[in-house]
KELOKOL-879546 format. One line per 10 residues: number of its first residue (from 1); for each residue x, y, z of C-alpha. Coordinates in nm, 4 decimals. Each point is the difference from the previous one (the first is absolute). Last residue first. Layout:
<pts>
NUM) X Y Z; ...
</pts>
This chain:
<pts>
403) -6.6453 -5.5384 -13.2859; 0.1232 -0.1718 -0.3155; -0.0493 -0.4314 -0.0086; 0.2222 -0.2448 0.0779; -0.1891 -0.1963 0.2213; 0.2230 0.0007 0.2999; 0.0753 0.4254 -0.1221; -0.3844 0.0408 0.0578; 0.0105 -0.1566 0.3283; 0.2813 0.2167 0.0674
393) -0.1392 0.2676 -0.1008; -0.3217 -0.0519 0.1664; 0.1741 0.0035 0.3670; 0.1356 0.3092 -0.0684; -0.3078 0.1081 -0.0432; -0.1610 -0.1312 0.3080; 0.2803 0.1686 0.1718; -0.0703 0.3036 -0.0845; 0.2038 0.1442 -0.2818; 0.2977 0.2857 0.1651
383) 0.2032 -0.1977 0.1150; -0.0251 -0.2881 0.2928; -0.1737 0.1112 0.3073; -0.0674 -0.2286 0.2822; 0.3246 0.1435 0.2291; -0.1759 0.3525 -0.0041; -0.3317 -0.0777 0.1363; 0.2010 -0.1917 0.2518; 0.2150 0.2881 0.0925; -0.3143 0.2085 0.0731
373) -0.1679 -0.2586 0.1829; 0.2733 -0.0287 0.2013; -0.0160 0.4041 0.1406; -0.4043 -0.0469 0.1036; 0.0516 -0.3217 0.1676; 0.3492 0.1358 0.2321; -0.2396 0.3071 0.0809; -0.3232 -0.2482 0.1028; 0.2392 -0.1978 0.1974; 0.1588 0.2886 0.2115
363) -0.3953 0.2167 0.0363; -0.2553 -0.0079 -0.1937; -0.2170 -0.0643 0.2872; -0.2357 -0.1901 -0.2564; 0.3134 -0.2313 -0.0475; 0.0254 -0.0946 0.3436; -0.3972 -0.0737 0.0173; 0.0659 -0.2287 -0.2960; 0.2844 -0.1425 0.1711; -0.1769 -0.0423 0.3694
353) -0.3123 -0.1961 -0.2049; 0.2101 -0.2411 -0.1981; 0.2056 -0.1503 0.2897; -0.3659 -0.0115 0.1824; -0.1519 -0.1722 -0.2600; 0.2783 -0.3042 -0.0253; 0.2167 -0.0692 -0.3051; 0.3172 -0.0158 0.2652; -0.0324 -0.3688 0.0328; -0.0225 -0.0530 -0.4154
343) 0.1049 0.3421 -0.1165; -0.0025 0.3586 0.0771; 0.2118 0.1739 -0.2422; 0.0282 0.4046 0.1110; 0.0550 0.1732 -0.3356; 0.3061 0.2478 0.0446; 0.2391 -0.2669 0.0634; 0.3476 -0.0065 -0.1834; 0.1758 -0.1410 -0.2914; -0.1875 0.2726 -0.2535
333) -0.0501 -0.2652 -0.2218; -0.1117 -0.2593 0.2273; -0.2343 0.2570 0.2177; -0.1677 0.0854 -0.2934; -0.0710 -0.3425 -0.1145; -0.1036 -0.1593 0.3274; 0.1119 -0.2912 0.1227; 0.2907 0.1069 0.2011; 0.3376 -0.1759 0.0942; 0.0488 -0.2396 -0.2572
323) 0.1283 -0.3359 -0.0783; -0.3197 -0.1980 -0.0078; 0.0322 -0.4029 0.0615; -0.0021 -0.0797 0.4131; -0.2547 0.2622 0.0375; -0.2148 -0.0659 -0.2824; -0.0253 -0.3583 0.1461; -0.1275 0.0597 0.3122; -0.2354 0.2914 -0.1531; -0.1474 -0.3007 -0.2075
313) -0.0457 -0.2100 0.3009; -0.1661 0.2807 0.2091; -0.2415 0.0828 -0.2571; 0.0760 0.3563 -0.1742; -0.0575 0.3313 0.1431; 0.0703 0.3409 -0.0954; 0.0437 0.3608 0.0792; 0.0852 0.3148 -0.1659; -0.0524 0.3644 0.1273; -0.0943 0.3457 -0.1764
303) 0.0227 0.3421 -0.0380; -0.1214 0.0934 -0.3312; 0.2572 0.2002 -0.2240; -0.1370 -0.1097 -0.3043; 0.2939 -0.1805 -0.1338; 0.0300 -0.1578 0.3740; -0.3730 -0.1398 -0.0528; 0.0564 -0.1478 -0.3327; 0.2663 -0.1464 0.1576; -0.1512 -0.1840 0.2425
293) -0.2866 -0.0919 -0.2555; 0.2712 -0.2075 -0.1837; 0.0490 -0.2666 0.3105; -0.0378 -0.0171 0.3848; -0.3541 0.0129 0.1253; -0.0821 0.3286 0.0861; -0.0871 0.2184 0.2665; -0.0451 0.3764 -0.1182; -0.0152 0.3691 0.1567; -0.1614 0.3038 -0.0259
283) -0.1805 -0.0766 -0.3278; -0.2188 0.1620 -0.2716; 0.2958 -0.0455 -0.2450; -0.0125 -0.3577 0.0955; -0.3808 0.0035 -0.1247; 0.0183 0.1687 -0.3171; 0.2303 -0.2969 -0.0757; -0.2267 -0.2970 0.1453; -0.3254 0.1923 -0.1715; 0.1563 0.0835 -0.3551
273) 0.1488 -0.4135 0.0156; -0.3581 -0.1064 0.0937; -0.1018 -0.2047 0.2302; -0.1164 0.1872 0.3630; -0.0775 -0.1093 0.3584; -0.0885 0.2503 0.2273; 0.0229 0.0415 0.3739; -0.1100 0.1016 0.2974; 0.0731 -0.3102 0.2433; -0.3015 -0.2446 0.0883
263) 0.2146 -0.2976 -0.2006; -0.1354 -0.3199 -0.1117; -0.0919 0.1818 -0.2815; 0.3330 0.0451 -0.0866; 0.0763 -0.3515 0.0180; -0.2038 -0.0573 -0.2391; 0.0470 0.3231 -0.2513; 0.4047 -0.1481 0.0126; -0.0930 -0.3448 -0.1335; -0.2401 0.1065 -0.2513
253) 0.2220 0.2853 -0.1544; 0.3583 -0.3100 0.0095; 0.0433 -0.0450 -0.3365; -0.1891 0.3384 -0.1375; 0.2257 0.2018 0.1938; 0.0180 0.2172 0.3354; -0.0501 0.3368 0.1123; -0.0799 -0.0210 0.3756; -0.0754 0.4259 0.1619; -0.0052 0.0260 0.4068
243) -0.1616 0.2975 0.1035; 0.1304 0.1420 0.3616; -0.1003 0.3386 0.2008; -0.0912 -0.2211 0.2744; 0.3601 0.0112 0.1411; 0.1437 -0.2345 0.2085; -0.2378 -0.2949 0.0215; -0.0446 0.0398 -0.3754; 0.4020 -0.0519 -0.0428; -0.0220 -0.3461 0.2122
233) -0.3204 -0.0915 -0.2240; 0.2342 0.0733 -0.3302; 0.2293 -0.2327 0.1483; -0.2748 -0.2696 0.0513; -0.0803 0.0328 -0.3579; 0.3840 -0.0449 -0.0961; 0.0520 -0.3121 0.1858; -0.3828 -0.1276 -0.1499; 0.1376 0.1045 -0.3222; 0.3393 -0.1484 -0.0096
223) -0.0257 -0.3669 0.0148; -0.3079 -0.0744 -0.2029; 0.0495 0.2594 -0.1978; 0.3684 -0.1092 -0.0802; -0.0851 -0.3731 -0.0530; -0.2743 0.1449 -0.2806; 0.2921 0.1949 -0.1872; -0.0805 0.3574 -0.0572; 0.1348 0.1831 0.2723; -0.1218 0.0859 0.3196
213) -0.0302 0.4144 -0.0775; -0.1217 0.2163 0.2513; 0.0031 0.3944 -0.0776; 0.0051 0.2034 0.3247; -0.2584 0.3463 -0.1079; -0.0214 0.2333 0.2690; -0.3513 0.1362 0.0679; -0.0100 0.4243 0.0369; -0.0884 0.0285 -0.3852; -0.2654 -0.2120 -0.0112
203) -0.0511 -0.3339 -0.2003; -0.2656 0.0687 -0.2405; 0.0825 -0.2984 -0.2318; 0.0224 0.1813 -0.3434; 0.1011 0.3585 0.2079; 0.2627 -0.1896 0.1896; 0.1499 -0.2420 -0.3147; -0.0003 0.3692 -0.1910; 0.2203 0.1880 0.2845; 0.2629 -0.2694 -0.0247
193) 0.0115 -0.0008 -0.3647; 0.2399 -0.2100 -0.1670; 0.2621 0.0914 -0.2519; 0.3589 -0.1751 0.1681; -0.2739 -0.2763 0.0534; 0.0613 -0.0709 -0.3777; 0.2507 -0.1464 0.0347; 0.3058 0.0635 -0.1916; 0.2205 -0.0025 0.2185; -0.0940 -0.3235 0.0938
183) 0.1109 -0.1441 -0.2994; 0.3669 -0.0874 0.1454; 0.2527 0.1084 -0.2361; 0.1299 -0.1955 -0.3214; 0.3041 -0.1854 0.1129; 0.1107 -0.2305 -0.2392; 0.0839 -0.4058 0.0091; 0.2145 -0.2426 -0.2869; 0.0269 -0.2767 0.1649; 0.3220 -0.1438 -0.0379
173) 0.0643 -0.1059 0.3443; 0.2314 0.3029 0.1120; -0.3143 0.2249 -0.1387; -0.2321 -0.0943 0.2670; 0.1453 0.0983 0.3550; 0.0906 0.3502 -0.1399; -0.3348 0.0296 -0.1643; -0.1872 0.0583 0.3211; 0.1304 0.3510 0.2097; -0.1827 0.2480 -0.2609
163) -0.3104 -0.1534 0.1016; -0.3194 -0.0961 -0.2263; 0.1866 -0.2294 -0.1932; -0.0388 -0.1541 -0.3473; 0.0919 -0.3249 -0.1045; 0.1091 -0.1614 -0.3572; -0.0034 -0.3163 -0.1708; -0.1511 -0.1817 0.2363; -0.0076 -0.3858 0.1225; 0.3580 -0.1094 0.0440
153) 0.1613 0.3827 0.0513; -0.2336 -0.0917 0.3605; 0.2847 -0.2268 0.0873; 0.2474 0.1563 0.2059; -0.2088 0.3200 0.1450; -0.2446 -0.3032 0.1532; 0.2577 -0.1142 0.2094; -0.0379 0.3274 0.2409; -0.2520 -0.1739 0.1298; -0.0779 0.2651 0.2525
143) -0.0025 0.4112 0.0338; 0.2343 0.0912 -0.2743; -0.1179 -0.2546 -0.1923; -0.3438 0.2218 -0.0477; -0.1603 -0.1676 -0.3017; 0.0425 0.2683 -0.2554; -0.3239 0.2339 -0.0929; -0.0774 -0.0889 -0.4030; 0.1166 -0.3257 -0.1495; 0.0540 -0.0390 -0.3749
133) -0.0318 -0.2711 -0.1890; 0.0224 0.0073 -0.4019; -0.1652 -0.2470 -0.2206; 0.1850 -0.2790 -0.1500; -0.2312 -0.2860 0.0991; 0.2647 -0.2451 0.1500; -0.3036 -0.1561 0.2214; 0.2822 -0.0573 0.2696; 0.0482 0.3510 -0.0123; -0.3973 0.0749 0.0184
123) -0.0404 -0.2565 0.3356; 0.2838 0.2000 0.1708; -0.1175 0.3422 -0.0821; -0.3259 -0.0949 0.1148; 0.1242 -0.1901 0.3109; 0.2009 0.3148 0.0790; -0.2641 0.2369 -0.0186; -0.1777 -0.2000 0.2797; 0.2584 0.0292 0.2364; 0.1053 0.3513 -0.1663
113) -0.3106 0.1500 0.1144; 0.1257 0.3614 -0.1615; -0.1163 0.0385 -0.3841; 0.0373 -0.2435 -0.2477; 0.0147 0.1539 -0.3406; -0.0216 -0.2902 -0.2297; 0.1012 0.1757 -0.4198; -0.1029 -0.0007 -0.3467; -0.3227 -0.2316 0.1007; -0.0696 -0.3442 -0.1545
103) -0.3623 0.0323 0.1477; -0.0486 -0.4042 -0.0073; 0.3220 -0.0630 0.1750; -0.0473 0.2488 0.2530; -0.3324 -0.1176 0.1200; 0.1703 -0.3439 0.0139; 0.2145 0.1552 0.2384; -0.2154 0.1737 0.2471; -0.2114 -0.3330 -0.0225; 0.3011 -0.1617 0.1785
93) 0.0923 0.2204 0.2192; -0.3833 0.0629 0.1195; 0.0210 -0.3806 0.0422; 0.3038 0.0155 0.2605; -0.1678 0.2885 0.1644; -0.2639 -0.1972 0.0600; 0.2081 -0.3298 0.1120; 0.1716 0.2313 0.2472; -0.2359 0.1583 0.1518; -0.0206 -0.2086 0.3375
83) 0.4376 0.0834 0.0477; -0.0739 0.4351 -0.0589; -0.0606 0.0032 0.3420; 0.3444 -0.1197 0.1571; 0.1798 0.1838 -0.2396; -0.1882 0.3327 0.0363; -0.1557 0.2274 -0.2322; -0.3461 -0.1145 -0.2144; -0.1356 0.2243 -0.2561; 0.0469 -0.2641 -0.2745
73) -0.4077 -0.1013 -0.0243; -0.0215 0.3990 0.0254; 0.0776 -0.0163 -0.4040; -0.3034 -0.0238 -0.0808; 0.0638 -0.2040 -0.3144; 0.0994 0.0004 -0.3531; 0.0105 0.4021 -0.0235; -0.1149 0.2008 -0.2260; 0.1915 0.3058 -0.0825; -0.1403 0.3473 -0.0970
63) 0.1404 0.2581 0.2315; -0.2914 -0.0805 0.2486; 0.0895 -0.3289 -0.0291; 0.3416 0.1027 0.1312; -0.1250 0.2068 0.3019; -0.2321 -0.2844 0.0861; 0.2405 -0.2844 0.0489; 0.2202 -0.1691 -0.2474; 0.0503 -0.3095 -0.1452; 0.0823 -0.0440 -0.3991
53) -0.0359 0.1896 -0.3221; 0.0793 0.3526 -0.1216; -0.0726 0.1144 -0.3714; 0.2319 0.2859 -0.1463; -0.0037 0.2573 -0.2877; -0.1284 0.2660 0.2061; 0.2754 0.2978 -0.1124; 0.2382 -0.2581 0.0793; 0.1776 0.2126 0.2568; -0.3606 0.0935 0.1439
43) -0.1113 -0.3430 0.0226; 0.3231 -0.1300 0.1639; -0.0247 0.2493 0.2479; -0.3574 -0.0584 0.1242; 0.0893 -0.3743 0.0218; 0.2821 0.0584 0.1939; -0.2031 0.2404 0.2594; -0.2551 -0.2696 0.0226; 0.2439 -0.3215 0.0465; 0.1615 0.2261 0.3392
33) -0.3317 0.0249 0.1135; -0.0604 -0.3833 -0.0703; 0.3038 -0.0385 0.1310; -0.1078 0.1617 0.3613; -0.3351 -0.1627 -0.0004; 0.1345 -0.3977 -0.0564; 0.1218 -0.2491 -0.2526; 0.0819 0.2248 -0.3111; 0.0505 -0.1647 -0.3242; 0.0216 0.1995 -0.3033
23) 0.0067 -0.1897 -0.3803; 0.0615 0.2661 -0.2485; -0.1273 -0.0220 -0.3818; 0.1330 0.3114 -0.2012; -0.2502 0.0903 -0.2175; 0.1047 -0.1206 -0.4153; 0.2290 0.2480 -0.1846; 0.3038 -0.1383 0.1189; -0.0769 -0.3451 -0.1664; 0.0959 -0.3119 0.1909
13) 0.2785 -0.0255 0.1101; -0.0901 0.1302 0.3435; -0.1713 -0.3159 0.0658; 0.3033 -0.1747 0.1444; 0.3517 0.2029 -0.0830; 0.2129 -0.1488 0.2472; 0.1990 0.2534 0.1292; 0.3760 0.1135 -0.1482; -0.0342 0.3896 0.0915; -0.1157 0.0114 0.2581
3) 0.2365 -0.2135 0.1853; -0.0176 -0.3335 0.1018; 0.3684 -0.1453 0.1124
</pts>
């Protein structure tokens, strides 16, 4: 068994003095937020002795990495329609780890996107290079390929969790695995400005904010935008008092402003990270594509609903492999539904449209949203470091090195 403390040393033998050298890979918009707050960590717990390499999006460049590549090349979800990208992803994989062997980092940080993590970690062992793997966000073998729990002690030395639920299926296969709290709650849209986002947009006071969001994978746009567009139409036909606010991300910005303008709706489409979070604290409501911006919504107390669509095919299979009853993260750990999940045949605009008018009536659903998100806030906590920190001492203990 791996444990901390018997790792291969790698670069970390070098001298202690020298910057320590870390090698992050985050595939899509979520790790690359998750890659930011690690990276801010890190820095402060080696009083900015540290360099970051690898992929990232534009949270962790802004933080001071470079990546390889845009990293929106891997922002594909689906198993049917990830099958024509397969020989590009197979080269990224490939430079990925040649880019590796010529840095000679400390440590590989691979951050969610464990089908292309994997590969990496896979490529690296068989390289025998002695530097330490860790994985960051565990594949979720509590939904499907619940195989993947056997063998994963193969390729990392060490995995951290974001829910308190995960090591258990982990640690009987030698992988040494630690809960460190879900970084959510320490978003920063816990410190947004509702009131600013109106004034800097001059949206008025008596217009109800509903927050779109259709994800940040190009299949998703193209699936769940025009659903959620017509939607918002369905909500416009009822009330004119309306304003429909898109944040989305650099992968997908051109995508989502062309649909958009397809659209003779009022709304606006922002970029930022200030913008998207001053934005759901602006909001009445939400409709979301399943994923991390669910729960940044539920730690902010915004009600909202989840739905999704995948190709026919790949929904075929998902159905015959997952082992769960809800997709959503807040609705899995609290084992009940206070998010409404509208997918494949149900992922329809009027579906969406009678929710979000349920939840503006605040009245059964809107209570039962209001009381989880309060027990999910609590259930991503883990001591009294964030979990960002927490995060950096471990990666700190991998290399050997005082936090």
């Amino acid at each position: 068994m791996t444990t901390l403390n018997n790792l291969p040393s790698g670069a970390a033998a070098q001298d202690q003095a020298a910057p320590l050298k870390v090698y992050l890979i985050a595939g899509e918009p979520s790790g690359d937020l998750l890659g930011s707050r690690l990276m801010r960590a890190l820095t402060a717990k080696t009083g900015g002795k540290v360099e970051f390499f690898g992929l990232g999006g534009d949270t962790m460049e802004a933080g001071g990495l470079k990546s390889l590549f845009d990293i929106s090349e891997l922002a594909i979800m689906g198993l049917v329609e990830i099958i024509p990208s397969i020989p590009r992803v197979l080269r990224r994989i490939r430079e990925t780890v040649a880019d590796i062997q010529k840095i000679n980092p400390d440590i590989v940080i691979t951050i969610d996107s464990w089908s292309f993590s994997a590969r990496v970690h896979k490529a690296l062992r068989k390289l025998k290079t002695g530097i330490p793997q860790l994985h960051y966000v565990a594949p979720q073998v509590w939904a499907w390929k619940k195989k993947r729990a056997k063998t994963m002690y193969k390729y990392v030395d060490s995995l951290m969790t974001l829910l308190p639920q995960e090591p258990k299926y982990f640690t009987p296969y030698h992988l040494e695995t630690q809960f460190v709290g879900h970084p959510v709650i320490e978003s920063e849209v816990l410190h947004a400005d509702g009131a600013a986002f109106r004034a800097k947009y001059q949206i008025p006071a008596d217009k109800r904010i509903i927050t779109v969001l259709p994800g940040s994978r190009h299949t998703e746009v193209s699936k769940l935008m025009p659903v959620f567009l017509e939607a918002a139409q369905k909500l416009l036909e009822r009330s004119p008092d309306f304003y429909f606010v898109i944040p989305t991300v650099k992968t997908v910005a051109a995508h989502v402003k062309a649909e958009a303008a397809k659209s003779t709706l009022p709304l606006l489409v922002v970029e930022t990270q200030q913008d998207r979070y001053n934005a759901f604290q602006a909001s009445s409501a939400a409709i979301a594509a399943s994923g991390t911006v669910a729960l940044e919504l539920a730690i902010c107390h915004i009600p909202h609903i989840v739905a999704y669509k995948v190709s026919a095919l790949t929904a075929f299979i998902l159905r015959h492999v997952m082992k769960i009853q809800f997709v959503n993260l807040s609705n899995i750990m609290l084992g009940r539904e206070i998010i409404p999940e509208l997918l494949q045949e149900s992922c329809v605009s009027g579906n969406i449209c009678r929710h979000i008018l349920e939840l503006l009536d605040q009245g059964d659903l809107y209570r039962r949203q209001m009381d989880g998100f309060d027990k999910v806030k609590e259930t991503l906590s883990c001591g009294g470091q964030t979990p960002s920190e927490n995060a950096a001492d471990i990666v700190l203990r991998l290399v050997k090195r005082p936090s």
